[in-house]
C-alpha positions in Angstrom: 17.3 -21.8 9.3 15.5 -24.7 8.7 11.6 -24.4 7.0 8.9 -23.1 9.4 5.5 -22.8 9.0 2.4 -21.5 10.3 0.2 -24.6 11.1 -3.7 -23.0 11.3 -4.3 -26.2 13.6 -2.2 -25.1 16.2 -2.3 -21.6 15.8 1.8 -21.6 15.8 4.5 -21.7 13.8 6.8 -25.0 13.5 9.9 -26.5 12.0 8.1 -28.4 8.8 8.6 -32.5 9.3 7.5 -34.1 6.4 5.9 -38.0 6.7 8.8 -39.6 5.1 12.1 -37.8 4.7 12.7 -35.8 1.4 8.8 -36.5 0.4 5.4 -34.1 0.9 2.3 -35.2 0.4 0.1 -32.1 -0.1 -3.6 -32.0 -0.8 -5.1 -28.2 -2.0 -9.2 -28.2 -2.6 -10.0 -27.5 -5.7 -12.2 -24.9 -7.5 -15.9 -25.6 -8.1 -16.4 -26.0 -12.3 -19.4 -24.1 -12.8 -17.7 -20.3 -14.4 -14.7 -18.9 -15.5 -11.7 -18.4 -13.1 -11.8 -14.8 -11.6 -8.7 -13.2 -10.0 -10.1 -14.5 -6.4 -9.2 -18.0 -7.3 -5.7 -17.0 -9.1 -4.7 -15.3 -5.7 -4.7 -18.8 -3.9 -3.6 -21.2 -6.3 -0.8 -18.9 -7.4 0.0 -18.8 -3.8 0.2 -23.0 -3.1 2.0 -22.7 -7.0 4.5 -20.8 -5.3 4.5 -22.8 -2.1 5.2 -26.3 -4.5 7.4 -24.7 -6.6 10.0 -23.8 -3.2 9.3 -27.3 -1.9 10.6 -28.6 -4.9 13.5 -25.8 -4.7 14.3 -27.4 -1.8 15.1 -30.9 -3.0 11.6 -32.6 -1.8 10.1 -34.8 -4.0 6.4 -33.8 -3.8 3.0 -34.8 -4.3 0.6 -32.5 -5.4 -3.0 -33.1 -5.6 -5.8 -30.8 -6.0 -9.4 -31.6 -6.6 -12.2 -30.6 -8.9 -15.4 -30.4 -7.6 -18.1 -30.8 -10.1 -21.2 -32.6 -7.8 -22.6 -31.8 -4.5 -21.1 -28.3 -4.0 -24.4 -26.4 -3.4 -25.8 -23.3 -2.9 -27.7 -21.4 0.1 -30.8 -22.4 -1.6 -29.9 -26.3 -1.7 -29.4 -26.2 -5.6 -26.7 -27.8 -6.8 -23.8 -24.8 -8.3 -23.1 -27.3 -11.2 -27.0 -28.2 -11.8 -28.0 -24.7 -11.6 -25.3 -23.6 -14.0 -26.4 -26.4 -17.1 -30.1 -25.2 -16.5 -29.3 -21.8 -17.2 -27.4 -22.7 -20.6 -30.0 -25.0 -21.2 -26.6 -28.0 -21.0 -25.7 -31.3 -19.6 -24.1 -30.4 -16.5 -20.9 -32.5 -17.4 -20.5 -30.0 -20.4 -20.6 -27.5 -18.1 -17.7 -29.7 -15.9 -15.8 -29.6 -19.7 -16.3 -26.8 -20.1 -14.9 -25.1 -17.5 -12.9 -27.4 -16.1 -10.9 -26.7 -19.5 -11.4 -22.7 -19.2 -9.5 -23.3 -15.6 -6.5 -25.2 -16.6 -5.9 -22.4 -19.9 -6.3 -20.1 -17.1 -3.5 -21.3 -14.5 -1.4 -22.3 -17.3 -1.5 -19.0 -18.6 -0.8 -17.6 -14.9 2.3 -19.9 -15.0 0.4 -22.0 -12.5 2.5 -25.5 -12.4 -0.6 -28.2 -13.1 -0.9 -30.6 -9.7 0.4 -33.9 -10.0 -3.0 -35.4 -10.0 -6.4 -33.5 -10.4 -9.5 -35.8 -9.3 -12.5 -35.4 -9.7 -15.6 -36.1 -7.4 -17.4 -37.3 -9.9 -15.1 -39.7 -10.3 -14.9 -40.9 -6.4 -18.4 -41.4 -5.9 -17.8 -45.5 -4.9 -14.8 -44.2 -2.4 -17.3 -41.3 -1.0 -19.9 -44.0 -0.9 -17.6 -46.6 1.2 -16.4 -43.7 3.6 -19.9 -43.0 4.4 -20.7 -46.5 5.0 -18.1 -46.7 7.6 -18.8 -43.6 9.2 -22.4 -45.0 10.1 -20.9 -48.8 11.3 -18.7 -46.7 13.6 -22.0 -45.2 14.8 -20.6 -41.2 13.4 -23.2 -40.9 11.1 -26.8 -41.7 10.9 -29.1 -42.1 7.6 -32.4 -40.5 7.7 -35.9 -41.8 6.9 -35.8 -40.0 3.3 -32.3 -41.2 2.2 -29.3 -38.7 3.9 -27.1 -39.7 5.7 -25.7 -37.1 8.4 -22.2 -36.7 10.4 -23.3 -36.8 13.8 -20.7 -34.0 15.2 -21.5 -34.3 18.9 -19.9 -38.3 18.3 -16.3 -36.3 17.3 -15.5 -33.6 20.8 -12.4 -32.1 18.5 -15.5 -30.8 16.0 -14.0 -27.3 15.5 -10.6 -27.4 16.5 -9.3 -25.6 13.4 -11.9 -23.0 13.3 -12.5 -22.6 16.9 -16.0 -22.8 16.6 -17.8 -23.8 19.8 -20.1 -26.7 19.2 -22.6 -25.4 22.0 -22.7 -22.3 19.6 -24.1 -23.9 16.7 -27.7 -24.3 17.4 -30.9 -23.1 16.4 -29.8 -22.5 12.7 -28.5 -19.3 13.4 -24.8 -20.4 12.3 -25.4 -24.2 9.7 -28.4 -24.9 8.4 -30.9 -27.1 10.5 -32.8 -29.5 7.7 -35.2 -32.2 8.7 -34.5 -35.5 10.2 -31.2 -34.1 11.6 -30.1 -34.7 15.3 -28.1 -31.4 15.6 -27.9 -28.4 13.7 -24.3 -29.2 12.9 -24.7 -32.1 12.0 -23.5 -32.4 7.9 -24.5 -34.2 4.9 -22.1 -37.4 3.5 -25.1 -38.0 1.2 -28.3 -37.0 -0.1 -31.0 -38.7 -1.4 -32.1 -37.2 -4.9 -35.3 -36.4 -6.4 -36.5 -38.8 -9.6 -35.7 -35.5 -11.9 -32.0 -35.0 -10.4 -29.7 -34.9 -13.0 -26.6 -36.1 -11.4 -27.1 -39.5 -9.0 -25.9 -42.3 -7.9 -27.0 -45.8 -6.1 -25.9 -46.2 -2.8 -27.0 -48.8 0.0 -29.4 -45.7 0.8 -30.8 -45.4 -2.3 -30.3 -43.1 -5.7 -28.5 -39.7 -4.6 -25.3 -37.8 -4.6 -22.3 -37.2 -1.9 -22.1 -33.8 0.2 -19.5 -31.3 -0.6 -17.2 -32.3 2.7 -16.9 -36.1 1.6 -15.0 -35.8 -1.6 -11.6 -33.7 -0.2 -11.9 -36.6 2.6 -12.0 -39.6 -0.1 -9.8 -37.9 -2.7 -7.4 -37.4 -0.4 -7.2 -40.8 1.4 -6.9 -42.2 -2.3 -4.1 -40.6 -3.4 -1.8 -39.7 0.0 -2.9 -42.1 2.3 -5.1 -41.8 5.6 -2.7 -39.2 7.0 -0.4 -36.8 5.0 1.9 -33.4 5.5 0.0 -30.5 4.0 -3.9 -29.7 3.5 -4.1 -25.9 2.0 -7.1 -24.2 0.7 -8.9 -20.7 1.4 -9.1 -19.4 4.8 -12.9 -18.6 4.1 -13.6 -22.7 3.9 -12.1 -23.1 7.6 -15.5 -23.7 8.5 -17.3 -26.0 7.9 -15.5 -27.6 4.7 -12.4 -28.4 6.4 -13.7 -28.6 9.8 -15.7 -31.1 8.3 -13.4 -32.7 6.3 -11.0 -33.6 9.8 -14.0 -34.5 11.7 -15.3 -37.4 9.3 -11.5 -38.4 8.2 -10.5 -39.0 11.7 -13.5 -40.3 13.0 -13.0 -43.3 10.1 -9.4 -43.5 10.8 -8.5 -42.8 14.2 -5.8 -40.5 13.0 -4.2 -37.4 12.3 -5.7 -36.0 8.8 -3.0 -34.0 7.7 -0.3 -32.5 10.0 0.0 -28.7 8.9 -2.9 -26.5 7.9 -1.8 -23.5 5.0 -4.9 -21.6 4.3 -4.6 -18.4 2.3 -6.6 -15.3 2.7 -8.9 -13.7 0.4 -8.4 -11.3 -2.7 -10.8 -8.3 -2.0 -12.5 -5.5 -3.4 -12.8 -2.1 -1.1 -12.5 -5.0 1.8 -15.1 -7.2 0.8 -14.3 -10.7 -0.5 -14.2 -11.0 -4.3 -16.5 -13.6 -5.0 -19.5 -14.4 -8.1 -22.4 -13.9 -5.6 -21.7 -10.6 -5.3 -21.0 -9.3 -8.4 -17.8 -7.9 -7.3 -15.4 -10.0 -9.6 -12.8 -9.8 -12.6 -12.4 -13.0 -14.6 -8.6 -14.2 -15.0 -8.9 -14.0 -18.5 -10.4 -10.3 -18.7 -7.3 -9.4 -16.2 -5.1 -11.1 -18.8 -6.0 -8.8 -21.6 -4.4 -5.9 -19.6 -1.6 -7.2 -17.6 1.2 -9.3 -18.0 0.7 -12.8 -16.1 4.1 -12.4 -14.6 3.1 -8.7 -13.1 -0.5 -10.8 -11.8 1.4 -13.3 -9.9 3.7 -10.2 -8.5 0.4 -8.6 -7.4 -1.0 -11.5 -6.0 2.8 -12.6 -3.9 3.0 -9.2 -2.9 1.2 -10.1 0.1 2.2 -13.0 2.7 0.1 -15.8 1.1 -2.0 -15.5 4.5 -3.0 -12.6 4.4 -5.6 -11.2 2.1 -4.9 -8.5 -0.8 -6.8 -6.1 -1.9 -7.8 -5.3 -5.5 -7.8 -2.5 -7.5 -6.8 -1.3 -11.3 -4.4 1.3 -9.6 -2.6 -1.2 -8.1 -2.4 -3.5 -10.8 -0.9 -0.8 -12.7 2.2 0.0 -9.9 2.6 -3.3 -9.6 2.5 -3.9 -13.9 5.3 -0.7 -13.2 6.7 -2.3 -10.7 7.4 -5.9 -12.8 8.9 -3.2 -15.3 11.5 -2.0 -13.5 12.5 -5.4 -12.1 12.5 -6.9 -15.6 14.6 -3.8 -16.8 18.0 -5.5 -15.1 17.1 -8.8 -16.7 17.0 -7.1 -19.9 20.0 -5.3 -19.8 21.7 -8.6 -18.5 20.3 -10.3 -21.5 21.7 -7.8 -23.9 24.9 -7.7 -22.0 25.6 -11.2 -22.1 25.4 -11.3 -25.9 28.8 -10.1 -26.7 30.6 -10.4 -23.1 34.2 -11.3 -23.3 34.8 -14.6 -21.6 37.4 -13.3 -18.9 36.5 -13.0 -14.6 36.6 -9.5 -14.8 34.0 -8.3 -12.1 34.4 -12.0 -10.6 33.9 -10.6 -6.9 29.9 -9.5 -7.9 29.7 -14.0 -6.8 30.0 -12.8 -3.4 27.0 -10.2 -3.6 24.7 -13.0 -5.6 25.8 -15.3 -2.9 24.7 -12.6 -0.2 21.0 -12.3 -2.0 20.3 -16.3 -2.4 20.8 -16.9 1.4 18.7 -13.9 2.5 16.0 -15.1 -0.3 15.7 -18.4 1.4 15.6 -17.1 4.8 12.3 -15.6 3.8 10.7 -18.4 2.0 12.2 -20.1 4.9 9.6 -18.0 7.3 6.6 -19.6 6.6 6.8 -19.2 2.2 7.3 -15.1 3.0 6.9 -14.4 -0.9 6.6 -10.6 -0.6 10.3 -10.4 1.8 12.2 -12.7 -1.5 10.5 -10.5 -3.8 12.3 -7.6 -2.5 15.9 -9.4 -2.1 15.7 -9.5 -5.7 15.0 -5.8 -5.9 17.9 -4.9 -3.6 19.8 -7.6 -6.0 18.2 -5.4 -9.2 20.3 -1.9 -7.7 22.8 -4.3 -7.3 23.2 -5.6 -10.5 22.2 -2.2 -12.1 25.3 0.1 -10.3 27.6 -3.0 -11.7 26.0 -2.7 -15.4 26.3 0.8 -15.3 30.1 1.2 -13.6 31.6 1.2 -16.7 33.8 -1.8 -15.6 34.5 -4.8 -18.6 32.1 -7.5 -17.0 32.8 -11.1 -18.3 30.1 -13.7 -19.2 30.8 -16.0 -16.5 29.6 -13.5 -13.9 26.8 -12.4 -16.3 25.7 -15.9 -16.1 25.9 -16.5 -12.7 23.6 -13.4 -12.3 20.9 -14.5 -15.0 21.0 -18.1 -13.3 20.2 -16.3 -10.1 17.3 -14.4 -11.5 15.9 -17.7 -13.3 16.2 -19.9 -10.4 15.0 -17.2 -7.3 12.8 -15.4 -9.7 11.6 -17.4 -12.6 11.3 -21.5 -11.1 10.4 -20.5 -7.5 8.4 -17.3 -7.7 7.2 -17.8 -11.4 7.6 -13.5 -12.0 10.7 -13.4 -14.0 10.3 -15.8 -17.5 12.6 -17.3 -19.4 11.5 -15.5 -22.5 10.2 -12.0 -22.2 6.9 -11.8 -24.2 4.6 -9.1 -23.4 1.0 -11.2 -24.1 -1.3 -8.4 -22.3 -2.5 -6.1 -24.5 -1.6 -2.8 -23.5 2.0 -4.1 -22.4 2.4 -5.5 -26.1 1.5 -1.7 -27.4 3.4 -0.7 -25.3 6.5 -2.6 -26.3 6.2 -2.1 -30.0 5.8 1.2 -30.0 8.7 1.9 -27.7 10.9 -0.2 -29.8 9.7 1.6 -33.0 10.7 4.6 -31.6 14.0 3.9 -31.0 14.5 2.7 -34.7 13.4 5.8 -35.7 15.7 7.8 -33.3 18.4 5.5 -34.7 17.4 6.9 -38.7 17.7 10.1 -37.2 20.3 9.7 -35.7 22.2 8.0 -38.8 20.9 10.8 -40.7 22.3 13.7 -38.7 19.2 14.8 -37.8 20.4 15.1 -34.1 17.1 17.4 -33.8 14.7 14.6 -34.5 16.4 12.3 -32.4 16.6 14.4 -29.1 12.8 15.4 -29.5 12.4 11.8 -29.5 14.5 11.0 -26.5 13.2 13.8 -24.9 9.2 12.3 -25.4 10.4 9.3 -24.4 12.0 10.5 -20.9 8.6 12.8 -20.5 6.5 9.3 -20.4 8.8 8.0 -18.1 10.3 5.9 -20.7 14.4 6.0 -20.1 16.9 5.1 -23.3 20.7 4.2 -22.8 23.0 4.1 -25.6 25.4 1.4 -25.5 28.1 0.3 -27.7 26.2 -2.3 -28.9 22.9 -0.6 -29.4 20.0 1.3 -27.5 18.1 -0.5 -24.2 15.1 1.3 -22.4 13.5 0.7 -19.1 10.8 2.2 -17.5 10.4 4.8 -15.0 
């Protein structure tokens, strides 16, 4: 089965072509600088992480460039996010850009988030923004007002909501996009705006001193760095409209072709069904959730559901799901530790044919449109799999052990990002947890070398009642969780 994927611009799902053969160019918009990271954002960069990391599976050298937006991004007020955000810390609102432009990055890194292969900024693209709108208005798409803006004229571009499905003829009267002055239709958008003397963040322009619109700077970054038409643009599903409406309207308007070819968009991370977002209040930063839970058992959360679909949030879940990253890493472990003093003979060779059985059916899912949450559970039929062979009794030799713990790093660690190479539990209550498990068994051991079989089944016995499972081996004691 070749890749398919579900193109939002056609509302179908097709065999993925790529531009050039063996090559994607794919463009993601980026977060807006002006906060911390909360778990809303991790849920659709770890999903277009997880998207890159199979392309790259696949054998396709890819480009991968996602923005930063630190200008022109505004508020349902007009005030700028980034302008608002330095007045209230009493900063220069490139500190704040710094500033959190750094907190993101520790952020996604810490997620296991591969970085793009090039992060621009809009700041940075203001002459490129500033030439694109000047050849939007010689084309006669945009206009420039008496005080300064310059507007998209939509009603110039008939495919004007083809992603969305919006109906032009429906966005009047303000009750859908803001109507501002000196525009010719309510949908009409901003490429530029003229700024006010005290304005902190400006430019010249052959309209005078002012700053791009939002739209502009996916349209300009991404022209820079992929070319006028490339394979994927992916975002959130909640900038459909008008972001990326926008964005195809003013690229292809310039251009006279496609923008990009296949629309990803993923859906929202919610609480109780309602979007989590700063606005309303309703939000957990990325760096509160990592003093709780692994960043392996985060990303499991957040693949657990189609990357198109949107997941809901809850500590309860978290916590199955933490559980649930438990009892998957509990094979690797025991794999680990088996491999350590494994004979070199075959024995068990035939387990190739079962590991061989679990790859194909892995890619058939990623195959269907990146279906993260049907690979995840191959590799949890391959976990009984690989835990009835541990536990048969049969001498298994370290070339099949290998072949298995290259299976789980490959599937489960470079494409999925869940299963590391090293096993260190950095959230908090997992480190406890860990440590005091460990300690445990040490001191059932003492007991045990002790003859104090008493102390060591009361032990074993605590353990079990937590959920908390010990199996002694000839080469020492392993646990694994319930």
């Amino acid at each position: 089965m070749n890749l398919q994927v579900f193109n939002r611009l056609t509302r179908q799902k097709e065999d993925f072509k790529p531009l050039v053969e063996g090559q994607v160019k794919m463009y993601v918009c980026g977060p807006t600088v002006y906060d911390h990271a909360h778990l809303g954002h991790a849920k659709t960069y770890v999903a277009f992480d997880v998207i890159v990391r199979y392309l790259r599976y696949l054998g396709y050298k890819v480009r991968y460039v996602q923005n930063i937006t630190d200008v022109g991004h505004l508020l349902d007020t007009g005030e700028d996010r980034i302008l608002k955000k330095a007045g209230a810390l009493s900063l220069e609102p490139m500190e704040v850009v710094e500033t959190y432009t750094h907190s993101y990055f520790d952020d996604m890194d810490a997620l296991g988030v591969v970085r793009p292969d090039i992060s621009p900024r809009a700041s940075g693209h203001v002459p490129e923004q500033i030439t694109m709108t000047q050849g939007l208005i010689e084309k006669k798409h945009a206009y420039v007002t008496r005080e300064g803006d310059v507007y998209f004229d939509v009603t110039t571009f008939p495919e004007y909501g083809k992603l969305s499905g919006q109906n032009l003829d429906e966005l009047v009267g303000g009750k859908r996009v803001e109507v501002a002055e000196g525009k010719r239709h309510a949908a009409d958008f901003a490429l530029w705006r003229h700024a006010e003397p005290e304005h902190l963040m400006q430019w010249d322009s052959p309209w005078g001193r002012g700053f791009p619109g939002w739209h502009i700077e996916c349209s300009a970054m991404a022209a820079r760095y992929l070319g006028e038409t490339f394979d994927i643009h992916g975002g959130g599903l909640e900038n459909r409209f008008p972001h990326n409406e926008c964005e195809i309207a003013q690229s292809e308007a310039l251009t006279g072709k496609p923008f990009a070819n296949y629309w990803l968009l993923t859906g929202s991370l919610t609480v109780d069904g309602v979007k989590m977002s700063k606005s309303l209040g309703n939000f957990v930063t990325i760096k509160d959730a990592l003093k709780i839970y692994q960043p392996e058992a985060l990303r499991l959360f957040i693949l657990s559901s189609h990357y198109s679909s949107p997941v809901d949030y809850s500590d309860a879940a978290l916590k199955a799901t933490q559980s649930g990253w438990e009892r998957l890493m509990g094979a690797v472990r025991l794999v680990r530790y088996t491999r350590q003093n494994a004979s070199e003979g075959d024995a068990a060779a035939g387990f190739e044919a079962v590991l061989d059985e679990h790859k194909a059916r892995f890619a058939a899912a990623m195959d269907d449109d990146f279906n993260a949450p049907a690979a995840i559970g191959v590799l949890y039929d391959l976990n009984r799999e690989v835990n009835t062979l541990l536990n048969s009794g049969e001498t298994i030799g370290r070339p099949i052990l290998d072949s298995i713990e290259q299976v789980y790093h490959k599937l489960g660690g470079d494409v999925l990002g869940i299963i590391p190479d090293e096993i260190t539990e950095t959230g908090t209550d997992a480190a406890r947890q860990d440590g005091l498990i460990r300690f445990l068994i040490e001191m059932r051991a003492d007991a045990r070398a002790r003859k104090d079989f008493a102390a060591a089944d009361n032990i074993r016995n605590r353990l079990v009642d937590l959920g908390v499972m010990l199996e002694d081996r000839a080469d020492g004691t392993v646990y694994k969780l319930q």
